[in-house]
TORVO-924004 format. One line per field, with one value per atom (N, C-alpha, C): z, y, x; atom name. Coordinates in Angstrom, 1 decimal. Layout:
N
c3 = c(Z_...)
c2 = c(Y_...)
c1 = c(X_...)
at = c(CA_...)
//
This chain:
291
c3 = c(197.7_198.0_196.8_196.7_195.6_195.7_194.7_194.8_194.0_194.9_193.9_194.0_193.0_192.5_192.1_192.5_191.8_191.4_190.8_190.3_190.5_191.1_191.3_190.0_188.8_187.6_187.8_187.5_187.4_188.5_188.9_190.0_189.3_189.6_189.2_190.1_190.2_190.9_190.3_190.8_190.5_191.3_191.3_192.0_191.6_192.3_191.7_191.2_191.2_190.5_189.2_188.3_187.0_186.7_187.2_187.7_186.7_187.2_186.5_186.9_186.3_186.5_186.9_188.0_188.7_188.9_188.4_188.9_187.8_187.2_186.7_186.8_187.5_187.9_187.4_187.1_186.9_187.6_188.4_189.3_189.5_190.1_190.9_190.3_189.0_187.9_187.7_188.0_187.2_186.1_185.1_183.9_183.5_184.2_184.5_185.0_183.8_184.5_185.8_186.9_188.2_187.9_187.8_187.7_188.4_187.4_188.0_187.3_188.5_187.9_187.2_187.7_186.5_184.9_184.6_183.4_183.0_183.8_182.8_184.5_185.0_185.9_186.4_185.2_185.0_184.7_185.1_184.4_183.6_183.3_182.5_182.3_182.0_182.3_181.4_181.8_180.2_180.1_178.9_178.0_177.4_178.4_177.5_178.6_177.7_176.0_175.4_175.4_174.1_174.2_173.1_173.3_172.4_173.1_172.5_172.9_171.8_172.3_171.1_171.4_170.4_169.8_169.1_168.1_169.0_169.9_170.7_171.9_172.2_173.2_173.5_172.2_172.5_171.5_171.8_170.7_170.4_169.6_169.5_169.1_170.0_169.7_169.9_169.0_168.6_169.2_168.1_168.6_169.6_170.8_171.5_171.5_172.3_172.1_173.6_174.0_175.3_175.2_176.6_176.7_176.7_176.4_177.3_177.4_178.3_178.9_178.1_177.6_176.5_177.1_176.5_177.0_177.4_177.5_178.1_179.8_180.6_182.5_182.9_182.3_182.9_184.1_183.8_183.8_185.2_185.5_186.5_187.9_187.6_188.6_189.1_190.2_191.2_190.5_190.3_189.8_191.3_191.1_192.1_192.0_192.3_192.7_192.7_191.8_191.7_191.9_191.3_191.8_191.9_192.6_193.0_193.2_192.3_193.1_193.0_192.8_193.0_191.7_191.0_189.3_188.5_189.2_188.2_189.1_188.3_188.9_187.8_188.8_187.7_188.4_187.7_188.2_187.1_188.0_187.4_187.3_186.3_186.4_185.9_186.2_185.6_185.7_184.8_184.7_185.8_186.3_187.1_186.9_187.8_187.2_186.9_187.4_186.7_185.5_185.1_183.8_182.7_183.1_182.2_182.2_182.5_182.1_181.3_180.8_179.7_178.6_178.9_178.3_178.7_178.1_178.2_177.5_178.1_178.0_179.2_179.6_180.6_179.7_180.9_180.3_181.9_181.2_182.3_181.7_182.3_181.5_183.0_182.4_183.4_182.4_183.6_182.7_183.6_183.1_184.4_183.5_184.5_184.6_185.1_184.0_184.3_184.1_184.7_184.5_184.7_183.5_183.6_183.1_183.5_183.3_183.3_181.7_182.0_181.6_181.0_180.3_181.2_181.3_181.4_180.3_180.5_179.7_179.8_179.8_179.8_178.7_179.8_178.9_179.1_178.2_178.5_178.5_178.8_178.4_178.3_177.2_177.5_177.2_178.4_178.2_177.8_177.1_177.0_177.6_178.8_179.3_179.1_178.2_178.0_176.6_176.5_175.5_173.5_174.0_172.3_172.1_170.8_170.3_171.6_171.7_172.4_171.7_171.4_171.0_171.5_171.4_172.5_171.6_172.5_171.8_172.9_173.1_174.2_174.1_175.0_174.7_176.0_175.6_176.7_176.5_177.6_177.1_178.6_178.3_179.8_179.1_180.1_179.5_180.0_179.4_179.8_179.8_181.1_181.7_180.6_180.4_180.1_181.3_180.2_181.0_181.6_182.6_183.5_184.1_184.6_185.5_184.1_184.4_183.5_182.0_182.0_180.3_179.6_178.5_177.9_176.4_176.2_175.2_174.0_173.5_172.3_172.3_173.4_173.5_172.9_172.6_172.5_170.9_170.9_169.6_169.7_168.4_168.8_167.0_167.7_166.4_166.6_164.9_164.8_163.8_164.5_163.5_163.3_162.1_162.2_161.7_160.7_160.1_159.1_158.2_157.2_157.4_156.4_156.8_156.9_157.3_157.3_157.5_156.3_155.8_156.2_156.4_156.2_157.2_158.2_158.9_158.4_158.4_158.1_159.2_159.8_161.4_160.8_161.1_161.2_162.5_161.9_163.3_164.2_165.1_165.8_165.5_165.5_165.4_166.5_167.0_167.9_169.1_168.5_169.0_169.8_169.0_170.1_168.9_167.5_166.6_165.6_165.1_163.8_162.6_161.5_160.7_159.6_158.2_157.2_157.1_157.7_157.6_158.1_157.8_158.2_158.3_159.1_159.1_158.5_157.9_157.3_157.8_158.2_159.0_157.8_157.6_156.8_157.9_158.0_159.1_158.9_159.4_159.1_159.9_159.3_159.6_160.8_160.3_161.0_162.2_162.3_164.1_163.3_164.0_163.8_164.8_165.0_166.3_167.0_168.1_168.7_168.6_167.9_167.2_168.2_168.9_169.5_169.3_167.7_167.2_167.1_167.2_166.5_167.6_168.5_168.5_169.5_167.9_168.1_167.7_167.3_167.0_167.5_169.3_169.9_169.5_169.9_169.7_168.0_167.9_166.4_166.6_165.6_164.8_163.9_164.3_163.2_162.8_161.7_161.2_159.8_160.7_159.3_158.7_159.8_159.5_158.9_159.3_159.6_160.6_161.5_162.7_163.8_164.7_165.9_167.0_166.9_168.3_167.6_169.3_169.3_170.3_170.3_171.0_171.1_172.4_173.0_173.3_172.8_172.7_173.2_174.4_174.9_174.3_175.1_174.3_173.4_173.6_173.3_172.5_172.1_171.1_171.7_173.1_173.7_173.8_174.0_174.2_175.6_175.5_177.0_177.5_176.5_176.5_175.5_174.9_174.0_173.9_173.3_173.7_172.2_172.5_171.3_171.8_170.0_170.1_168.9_169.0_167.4_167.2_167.5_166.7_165.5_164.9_163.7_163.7_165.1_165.3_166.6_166.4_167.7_167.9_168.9_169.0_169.4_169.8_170.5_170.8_171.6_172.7_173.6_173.6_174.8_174.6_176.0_176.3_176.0_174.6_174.9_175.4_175.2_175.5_177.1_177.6_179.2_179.6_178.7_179.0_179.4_178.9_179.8_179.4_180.3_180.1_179.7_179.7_179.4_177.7_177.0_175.8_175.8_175.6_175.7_174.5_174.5_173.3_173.8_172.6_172.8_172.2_172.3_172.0_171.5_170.5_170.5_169.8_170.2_169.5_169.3_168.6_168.4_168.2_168.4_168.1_168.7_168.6_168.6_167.1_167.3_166.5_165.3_163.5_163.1_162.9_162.5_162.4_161.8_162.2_161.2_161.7_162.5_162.5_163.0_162.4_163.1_163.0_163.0_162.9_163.8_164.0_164.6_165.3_166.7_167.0_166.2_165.6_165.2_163.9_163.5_162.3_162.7_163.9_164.4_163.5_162.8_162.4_163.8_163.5_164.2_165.5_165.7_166.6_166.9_167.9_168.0_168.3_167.7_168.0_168.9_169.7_170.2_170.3_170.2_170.2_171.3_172.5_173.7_174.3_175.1_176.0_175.1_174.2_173.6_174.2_174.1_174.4_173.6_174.1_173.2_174.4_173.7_174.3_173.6_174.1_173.7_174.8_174.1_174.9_174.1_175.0_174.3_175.7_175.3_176.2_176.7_177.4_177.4_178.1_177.7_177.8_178.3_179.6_180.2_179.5_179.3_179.3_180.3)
c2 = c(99.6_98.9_98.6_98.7_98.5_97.3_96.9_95.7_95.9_95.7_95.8_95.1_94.8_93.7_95.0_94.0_94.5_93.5_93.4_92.6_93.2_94.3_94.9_96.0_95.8_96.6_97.2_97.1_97.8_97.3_98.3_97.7_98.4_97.8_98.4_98.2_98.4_98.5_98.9_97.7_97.9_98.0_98.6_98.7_97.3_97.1_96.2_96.8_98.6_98.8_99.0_98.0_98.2_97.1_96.3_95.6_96.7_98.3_99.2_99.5_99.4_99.3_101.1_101.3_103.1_103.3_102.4_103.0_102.0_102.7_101.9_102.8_102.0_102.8_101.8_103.1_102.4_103.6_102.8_103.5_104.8_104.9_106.0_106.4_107.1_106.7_106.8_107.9_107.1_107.5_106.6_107.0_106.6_106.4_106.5_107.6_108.3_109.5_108.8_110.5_109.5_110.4_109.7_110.1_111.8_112.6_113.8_114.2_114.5_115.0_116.1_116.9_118.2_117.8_117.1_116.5_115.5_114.7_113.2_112.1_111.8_110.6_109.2_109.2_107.8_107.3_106.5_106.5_105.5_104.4_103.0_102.3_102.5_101.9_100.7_99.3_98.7_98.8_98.7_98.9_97.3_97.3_96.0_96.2_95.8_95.1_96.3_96.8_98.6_99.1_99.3_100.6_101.6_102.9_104.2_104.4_105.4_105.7_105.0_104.6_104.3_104.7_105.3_106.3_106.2_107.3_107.7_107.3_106.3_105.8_104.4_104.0_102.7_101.7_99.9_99.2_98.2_98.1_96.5_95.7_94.6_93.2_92.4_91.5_90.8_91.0_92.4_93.5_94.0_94.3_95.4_96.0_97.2_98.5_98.8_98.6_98.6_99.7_100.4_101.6_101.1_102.2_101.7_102.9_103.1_104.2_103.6_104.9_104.7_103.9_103.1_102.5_101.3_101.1_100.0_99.9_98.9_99.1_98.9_97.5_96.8_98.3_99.4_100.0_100.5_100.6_101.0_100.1_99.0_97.8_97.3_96.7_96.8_94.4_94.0_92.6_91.9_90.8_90.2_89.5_89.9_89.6_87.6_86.6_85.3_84.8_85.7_85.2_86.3_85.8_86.9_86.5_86.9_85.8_87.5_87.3_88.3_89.0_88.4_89.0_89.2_88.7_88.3_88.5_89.4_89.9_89.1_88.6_88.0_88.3_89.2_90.1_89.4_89.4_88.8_89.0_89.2_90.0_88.9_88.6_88.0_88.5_88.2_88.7_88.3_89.8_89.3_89.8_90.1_90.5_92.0_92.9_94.5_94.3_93.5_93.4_93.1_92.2_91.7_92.4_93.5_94.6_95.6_95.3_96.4_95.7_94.3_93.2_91.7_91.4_90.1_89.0_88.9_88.2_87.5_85.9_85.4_85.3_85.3_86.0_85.7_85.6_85.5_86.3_87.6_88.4_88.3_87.7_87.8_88.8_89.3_90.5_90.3_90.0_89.8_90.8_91.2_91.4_90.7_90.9_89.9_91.1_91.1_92.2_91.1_91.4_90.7_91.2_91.8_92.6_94.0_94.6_96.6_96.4_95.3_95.1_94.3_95.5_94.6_93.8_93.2_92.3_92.3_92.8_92.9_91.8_90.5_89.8_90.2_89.8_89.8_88.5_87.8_86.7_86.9_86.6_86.3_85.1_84.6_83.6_83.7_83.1_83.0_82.0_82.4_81.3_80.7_81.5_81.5_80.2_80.2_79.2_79.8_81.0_81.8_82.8_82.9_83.8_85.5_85.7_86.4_87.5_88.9_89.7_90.9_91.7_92.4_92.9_93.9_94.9_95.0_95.0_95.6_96.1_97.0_97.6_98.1_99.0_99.4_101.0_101.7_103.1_104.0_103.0_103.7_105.2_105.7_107.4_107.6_107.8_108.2_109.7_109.9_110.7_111.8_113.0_113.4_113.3_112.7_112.4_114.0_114.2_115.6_116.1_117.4_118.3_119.5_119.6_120.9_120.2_119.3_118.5_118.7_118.8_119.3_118.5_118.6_117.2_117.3_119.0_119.0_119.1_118.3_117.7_116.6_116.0_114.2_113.9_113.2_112.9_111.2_110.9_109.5_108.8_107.8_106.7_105.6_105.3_104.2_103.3_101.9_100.4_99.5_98.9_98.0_97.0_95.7_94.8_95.1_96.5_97.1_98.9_99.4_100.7_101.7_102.1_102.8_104.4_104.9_106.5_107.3_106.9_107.5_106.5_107.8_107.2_107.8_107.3_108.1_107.5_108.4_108.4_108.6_108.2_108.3_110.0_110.2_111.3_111.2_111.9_111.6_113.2_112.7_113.9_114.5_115.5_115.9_115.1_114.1_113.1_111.7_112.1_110.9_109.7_109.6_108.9_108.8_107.7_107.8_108.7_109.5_110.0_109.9_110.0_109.2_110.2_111.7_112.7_111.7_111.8_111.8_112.5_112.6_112.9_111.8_112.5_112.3_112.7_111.9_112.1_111.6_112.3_112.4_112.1_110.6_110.4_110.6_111.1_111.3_109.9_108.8_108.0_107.1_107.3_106.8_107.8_108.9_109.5_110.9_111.6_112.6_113.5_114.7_115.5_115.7_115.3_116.0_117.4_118.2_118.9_119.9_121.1_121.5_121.1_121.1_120.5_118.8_118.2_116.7_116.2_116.7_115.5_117.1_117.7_118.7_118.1_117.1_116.2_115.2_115.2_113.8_113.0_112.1_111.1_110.9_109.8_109.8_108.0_107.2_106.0_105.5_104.5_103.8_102.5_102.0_100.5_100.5_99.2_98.6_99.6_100.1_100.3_100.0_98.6_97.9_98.5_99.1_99.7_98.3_97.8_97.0_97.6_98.6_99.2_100.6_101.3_102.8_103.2_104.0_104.6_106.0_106.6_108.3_108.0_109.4_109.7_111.0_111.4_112.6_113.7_114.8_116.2_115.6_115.3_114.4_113.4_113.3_112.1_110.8_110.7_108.9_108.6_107.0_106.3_106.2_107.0_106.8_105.8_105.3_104.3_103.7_102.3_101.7_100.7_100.6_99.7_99.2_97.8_96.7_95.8_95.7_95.2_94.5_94.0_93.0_93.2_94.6_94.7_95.2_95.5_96.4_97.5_97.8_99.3_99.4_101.3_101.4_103.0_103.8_105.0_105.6_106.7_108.0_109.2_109.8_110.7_111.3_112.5_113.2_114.7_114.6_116.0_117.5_117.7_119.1_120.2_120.3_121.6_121.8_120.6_120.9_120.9_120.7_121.1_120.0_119.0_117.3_116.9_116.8_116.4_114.9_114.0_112.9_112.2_111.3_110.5_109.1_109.0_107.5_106.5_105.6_104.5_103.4_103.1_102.5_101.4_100.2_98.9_98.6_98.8_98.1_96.5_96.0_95.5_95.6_96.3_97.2_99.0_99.2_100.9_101.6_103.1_103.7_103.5_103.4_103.6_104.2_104.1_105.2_106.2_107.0_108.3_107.4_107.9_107.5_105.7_104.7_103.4_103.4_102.5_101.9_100.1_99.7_98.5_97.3_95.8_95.1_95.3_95.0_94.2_93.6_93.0_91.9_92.4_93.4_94.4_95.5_95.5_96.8_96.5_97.4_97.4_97.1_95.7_95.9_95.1_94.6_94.1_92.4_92.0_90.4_89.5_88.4_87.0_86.1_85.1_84.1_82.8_81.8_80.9_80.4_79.7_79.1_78.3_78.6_77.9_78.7_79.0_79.5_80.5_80.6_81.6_82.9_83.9_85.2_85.3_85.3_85.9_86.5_87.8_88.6_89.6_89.9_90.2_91.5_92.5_93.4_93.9_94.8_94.7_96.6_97.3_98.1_97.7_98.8_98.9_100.0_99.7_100.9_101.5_102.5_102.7_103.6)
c1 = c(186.7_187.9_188.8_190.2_190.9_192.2_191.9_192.7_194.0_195.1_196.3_197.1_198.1_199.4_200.3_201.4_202.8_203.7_204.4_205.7_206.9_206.8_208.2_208.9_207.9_208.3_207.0_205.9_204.6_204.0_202.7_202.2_200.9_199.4_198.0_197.3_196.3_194.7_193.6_192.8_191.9_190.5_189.3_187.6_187.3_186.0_184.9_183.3_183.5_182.7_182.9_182.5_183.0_183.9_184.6_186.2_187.2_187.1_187.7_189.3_190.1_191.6_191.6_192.3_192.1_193.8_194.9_195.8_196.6_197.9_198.8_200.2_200.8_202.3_203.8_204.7_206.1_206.8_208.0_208.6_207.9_206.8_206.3_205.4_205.6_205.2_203.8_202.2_201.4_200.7_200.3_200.5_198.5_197.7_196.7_195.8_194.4_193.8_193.4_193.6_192.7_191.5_190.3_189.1_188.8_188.0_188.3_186.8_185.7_184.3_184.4_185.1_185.0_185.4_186.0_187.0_186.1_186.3_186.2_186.5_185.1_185.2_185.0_186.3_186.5_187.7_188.4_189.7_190.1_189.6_189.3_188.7_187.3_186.1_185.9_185.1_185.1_183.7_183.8_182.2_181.5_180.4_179.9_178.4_177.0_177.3_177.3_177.5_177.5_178.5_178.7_180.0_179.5_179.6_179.0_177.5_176.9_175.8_174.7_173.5_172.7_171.6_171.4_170.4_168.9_169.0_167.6_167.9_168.8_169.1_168.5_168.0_167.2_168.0_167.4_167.5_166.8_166.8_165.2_165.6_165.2_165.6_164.1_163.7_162.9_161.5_161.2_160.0_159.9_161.0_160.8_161.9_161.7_162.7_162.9_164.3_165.3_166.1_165.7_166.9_168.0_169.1_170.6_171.5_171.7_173.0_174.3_174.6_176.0_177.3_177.9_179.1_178.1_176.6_176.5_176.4_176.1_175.8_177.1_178.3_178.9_179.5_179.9_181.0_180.3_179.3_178.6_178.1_178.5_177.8_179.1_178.5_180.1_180.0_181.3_181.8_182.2_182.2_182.9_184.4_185.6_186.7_187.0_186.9_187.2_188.2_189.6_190.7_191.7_192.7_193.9_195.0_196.1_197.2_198.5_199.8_200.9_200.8_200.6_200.4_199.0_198.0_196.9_195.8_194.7_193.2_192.0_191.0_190.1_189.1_188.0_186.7_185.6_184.4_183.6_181.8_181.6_180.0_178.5_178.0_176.7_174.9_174.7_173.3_172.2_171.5_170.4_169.5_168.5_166.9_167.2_167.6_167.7_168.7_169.8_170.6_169.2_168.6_167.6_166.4_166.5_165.4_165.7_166.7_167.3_168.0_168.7_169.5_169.2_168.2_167.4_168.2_169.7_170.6_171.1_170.6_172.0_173.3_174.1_175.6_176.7_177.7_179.0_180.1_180.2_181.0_182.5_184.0_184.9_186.5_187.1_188.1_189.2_190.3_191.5_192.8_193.2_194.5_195.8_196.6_198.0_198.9_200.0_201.2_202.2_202.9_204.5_205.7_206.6_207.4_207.1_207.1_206.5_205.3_204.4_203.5_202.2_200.8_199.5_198.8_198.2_197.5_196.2_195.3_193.9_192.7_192.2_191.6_189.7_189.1_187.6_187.3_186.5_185.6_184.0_183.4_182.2_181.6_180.9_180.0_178.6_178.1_176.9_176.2_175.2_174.6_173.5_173.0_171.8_171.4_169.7_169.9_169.4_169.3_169.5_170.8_170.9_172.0_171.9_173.3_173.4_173.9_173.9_174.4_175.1_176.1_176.7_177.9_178.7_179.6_180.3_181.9_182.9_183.9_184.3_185.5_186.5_187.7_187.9_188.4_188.7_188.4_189.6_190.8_191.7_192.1_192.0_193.1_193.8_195.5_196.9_197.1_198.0_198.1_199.2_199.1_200.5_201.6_202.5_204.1_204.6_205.1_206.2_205.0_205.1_204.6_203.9_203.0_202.3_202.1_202.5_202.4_200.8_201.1_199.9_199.7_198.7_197.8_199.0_199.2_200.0_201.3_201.4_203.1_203.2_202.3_202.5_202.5_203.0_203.0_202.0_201.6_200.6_201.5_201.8_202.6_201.6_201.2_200.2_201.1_201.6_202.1_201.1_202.0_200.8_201.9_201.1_202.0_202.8_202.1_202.5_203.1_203.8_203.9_202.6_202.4_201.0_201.7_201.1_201.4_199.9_199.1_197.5_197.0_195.8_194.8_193.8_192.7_191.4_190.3_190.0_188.7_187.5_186.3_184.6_184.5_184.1_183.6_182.0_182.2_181.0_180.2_178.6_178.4_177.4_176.8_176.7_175.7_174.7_173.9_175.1_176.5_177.4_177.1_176.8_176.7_177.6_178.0_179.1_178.3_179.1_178.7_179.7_179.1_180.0_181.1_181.2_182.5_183.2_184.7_185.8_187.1_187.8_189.1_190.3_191.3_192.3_193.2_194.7_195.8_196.9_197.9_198.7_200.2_201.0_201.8_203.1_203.9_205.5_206.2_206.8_207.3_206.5_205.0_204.4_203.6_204.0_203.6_202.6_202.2_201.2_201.1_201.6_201.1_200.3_199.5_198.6_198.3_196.9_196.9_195.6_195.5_194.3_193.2_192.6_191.6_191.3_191.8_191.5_190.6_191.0_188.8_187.8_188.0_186.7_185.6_185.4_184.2_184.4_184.6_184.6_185.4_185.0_185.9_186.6_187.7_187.8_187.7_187.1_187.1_187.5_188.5_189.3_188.7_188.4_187.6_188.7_189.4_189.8_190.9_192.0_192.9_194.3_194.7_195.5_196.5_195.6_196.5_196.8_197.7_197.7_198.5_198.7_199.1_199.5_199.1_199.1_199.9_201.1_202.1_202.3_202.2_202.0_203.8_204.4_205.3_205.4_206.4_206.4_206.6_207.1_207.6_208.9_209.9_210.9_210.8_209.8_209.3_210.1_209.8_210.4_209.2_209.1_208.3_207.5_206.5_205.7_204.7_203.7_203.2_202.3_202.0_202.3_200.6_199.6_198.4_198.6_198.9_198.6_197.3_196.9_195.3_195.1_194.7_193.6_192.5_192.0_190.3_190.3_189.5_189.1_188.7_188.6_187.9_188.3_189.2_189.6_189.0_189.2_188.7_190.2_190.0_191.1_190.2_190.3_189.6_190.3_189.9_190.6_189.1_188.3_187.6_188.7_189.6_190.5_189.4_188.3_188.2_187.8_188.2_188.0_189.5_190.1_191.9_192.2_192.0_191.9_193.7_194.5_196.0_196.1_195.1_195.1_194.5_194.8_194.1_194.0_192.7_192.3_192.7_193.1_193.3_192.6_191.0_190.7_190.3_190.6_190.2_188.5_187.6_186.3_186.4_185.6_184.6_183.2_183.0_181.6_182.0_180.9_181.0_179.5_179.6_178.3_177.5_176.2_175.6_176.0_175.3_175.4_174.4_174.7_172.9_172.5_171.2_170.3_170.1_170.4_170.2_168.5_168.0_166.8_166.4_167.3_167.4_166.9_167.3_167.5_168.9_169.3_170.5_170.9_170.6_171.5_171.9_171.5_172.2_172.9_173.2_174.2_175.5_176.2_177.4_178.9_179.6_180.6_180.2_178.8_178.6_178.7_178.4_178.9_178.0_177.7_176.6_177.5_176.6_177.4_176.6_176.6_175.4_175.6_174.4_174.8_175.6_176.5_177.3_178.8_178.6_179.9_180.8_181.6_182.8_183.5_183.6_184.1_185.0_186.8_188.0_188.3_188.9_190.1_190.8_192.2_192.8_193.4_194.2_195.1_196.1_197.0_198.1_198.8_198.8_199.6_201.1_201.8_203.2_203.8_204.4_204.7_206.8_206.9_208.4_208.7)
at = c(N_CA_C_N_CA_C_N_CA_C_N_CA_C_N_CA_C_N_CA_C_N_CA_C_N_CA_C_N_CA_C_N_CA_C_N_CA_C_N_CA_C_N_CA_C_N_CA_C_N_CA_C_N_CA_C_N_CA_C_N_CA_C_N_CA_C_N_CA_C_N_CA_C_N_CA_C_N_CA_C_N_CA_C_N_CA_C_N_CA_C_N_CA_C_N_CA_C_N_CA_C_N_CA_C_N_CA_C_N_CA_C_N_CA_C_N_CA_C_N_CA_C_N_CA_C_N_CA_C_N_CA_C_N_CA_C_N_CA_C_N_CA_C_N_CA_C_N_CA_C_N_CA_C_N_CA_C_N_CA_C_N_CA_C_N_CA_C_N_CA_C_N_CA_C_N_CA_C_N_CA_C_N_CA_C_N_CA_C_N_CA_C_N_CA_C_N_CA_C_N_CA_C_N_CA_C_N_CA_C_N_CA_C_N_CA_C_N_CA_C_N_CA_C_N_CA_C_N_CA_C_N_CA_C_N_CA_C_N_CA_C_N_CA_C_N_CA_C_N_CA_C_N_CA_C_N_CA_C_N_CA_C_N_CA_C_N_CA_C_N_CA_C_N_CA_C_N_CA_C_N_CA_C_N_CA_C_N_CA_C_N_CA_C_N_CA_C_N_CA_C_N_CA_C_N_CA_C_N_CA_C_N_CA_C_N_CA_C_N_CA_C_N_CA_C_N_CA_C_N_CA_C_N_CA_C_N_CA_C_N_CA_C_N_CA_C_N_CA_C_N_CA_C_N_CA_C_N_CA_C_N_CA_C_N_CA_C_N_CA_C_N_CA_C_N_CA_C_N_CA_C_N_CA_C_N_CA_C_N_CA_C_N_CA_C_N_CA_C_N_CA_C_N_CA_C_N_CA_C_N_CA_C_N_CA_C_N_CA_C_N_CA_C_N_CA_C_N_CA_C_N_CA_C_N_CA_C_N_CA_C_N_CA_C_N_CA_C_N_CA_C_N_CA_C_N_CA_C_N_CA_C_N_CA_C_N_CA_C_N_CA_C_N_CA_C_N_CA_C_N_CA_C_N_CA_C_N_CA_C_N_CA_C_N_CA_C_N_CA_C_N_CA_C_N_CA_C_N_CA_C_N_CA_C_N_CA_C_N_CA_C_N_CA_C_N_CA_C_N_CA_C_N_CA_C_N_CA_C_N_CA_C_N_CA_C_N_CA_C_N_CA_C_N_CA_C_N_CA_C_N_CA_C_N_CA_C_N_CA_C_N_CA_C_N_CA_C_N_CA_C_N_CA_C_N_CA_C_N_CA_C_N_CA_C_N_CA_C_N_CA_C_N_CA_C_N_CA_C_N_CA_C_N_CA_C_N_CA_C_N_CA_C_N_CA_C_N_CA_C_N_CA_C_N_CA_C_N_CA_C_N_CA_C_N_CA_C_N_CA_C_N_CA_C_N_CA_C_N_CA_C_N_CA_C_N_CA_C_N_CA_C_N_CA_C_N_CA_C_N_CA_C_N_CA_C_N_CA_C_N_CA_C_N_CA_C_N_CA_C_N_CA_C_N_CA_C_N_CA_C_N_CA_C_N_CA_C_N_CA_C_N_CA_C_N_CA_C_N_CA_C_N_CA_C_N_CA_C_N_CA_C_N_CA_C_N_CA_C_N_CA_C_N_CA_C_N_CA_C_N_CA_C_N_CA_C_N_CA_C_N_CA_C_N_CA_C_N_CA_C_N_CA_C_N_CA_C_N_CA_C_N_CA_C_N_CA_C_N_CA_C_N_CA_C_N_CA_C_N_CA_C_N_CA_C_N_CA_C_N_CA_C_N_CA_C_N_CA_C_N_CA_C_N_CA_C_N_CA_C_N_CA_C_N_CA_C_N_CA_C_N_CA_C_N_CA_C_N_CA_C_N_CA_C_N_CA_C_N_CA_C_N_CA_C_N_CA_C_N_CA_C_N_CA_C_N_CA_C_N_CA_C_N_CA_C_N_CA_C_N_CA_C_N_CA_C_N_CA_C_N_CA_C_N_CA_C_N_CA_C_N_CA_C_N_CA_C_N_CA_C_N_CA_C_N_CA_C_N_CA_C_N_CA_C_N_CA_C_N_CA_C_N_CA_C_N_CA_C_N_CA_C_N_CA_C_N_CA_C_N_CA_C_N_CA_C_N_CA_C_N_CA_C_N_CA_C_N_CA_C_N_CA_C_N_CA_C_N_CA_C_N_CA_C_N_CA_C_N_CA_C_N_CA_C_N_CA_C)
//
């Protein structure tokens, strides 16, 4: 079942498996992958408690070793729907006996949507319910559609601002285990923007830590503004499957990341990852922008 709002400028929808946002429209407009198994079937999944993949597929926390499916379960378990009004969605997930067979965490994890004007709002909350330190990683991972009919990935141009001018990006790459690796890519920007290029995520995805990037903007053949994701993390990703011909690129918001090679650590030594002490609260928010 999908749940939708409009305000008369944007309108979205969303599942409750996952509380995964499946639709974002302006004037007809939609600028949202619609999930497609051959490609890529998903269209904005959020990730928590993991984001990415973790070295073996495991993690140990205070002497044992817990599987976990990449991106984490949230994105896979159907939330319950708490509130709903003409503008605003509030989905809501908590831990039960199969969460805590993999994530031996109580937890109140809630994610709402607000649209006001051309702009969504996308918040997370997490609670910790439990009575020890909680640790966890989240993110989000929507992919935009190419703008016209037949539009293709290296039409788009991608403009990264920040507070400062920013001339140079430099990305972490993934390497073929789905793990960060100390290679990097270097992006050299013309007034800020950078082509979409056949190659650039021939190594998966790309990672940015500690760019002074805060928002990323896809720009059509025409170099206009097509759509715009402002954020406050420290690490964000960009993705697009090209060699499945995928017309769409994801901009993504972490807190946390995949693993890097080579980790065998504690949780609580993951790079990029988050503590919370009980009863405490973790918000954040970030926003896309439709033109």
């Amino acid at each position: 079942m999908q749940y939708e709002i409009s305000n008369g400028v944007i309108s979205i929808a969303a599942v409750l498996k996952g509380a995964e946002l499946v639709s974002l429209k302006k004037s007809g407009t939609e600028y949202l992958w619609q999930a497609d198994s051959v490609v890529w079937n998903r269209s904005a999944p959020n990730l928590f408690p993991f984001v990415g993949k973790l070295n073996g597929g495991v993690y140990r926390f205070e002497g044992k070793t817990y599987p976990m499916t990449p991106h984490g379960f949230a994105r896979d378990v159907p939330f319950a729907l708490s509130k709903r009004t003409d503008t605003y969605l509030r989905f809501a997930l908590s831990d039960t006996d199969e969460t805590r067979k993999v994530y031996p965490f109580p937890f109140l994890f809630e994610i709402t949507y607000t649209i006001t004007g051309s702009t969504l709002t996308q918040t997370w909350r997490v609670t910790n319910t439990g009575k020890s330190m909680m640790y966890f990683s989240l993110g989000a991972h929507p992919g935009f559609m190419c703008p016209g009919q037949g539009g293709k990935l290296t039409d788009w141009t991608i403009r990264f601002s920040g507070d400062k001018k920013i001339d140079r990006v430099t990305a972490r790459t993934i390497n073929a285990a789905g793990l960060v690796q100390e290679k990097t890519d270097s992006f050299s920007l013309s007034d800020g923007t950078v082509r979409v290029t056949d190659d650039m995520f021939s190594h998966d995805a790309l990672i940015f830590e500690k760019s002074g990037v805060k928002a990323v903007t896809l720009l059509d053949k025409s170099k206009k503004e097509f759509v715009r994701v402002d954020f406050d993390t420290d690490v964000f990703g960009l993705w697009s499957p090209q060699e499945r011909g995928a017309p769409f690129l994801c901009i993504e918001p972490w807190y946390g990341r995949c693993d890097l090679a080579g980790f065998s650590g504690e949780l609580s030594e993951r790079e990029w990852g988050n503590s919370l002490p009980p009863s405490a609260v973790f918000e954040k928010s970030f926003s896309i922008t439709l033109f």
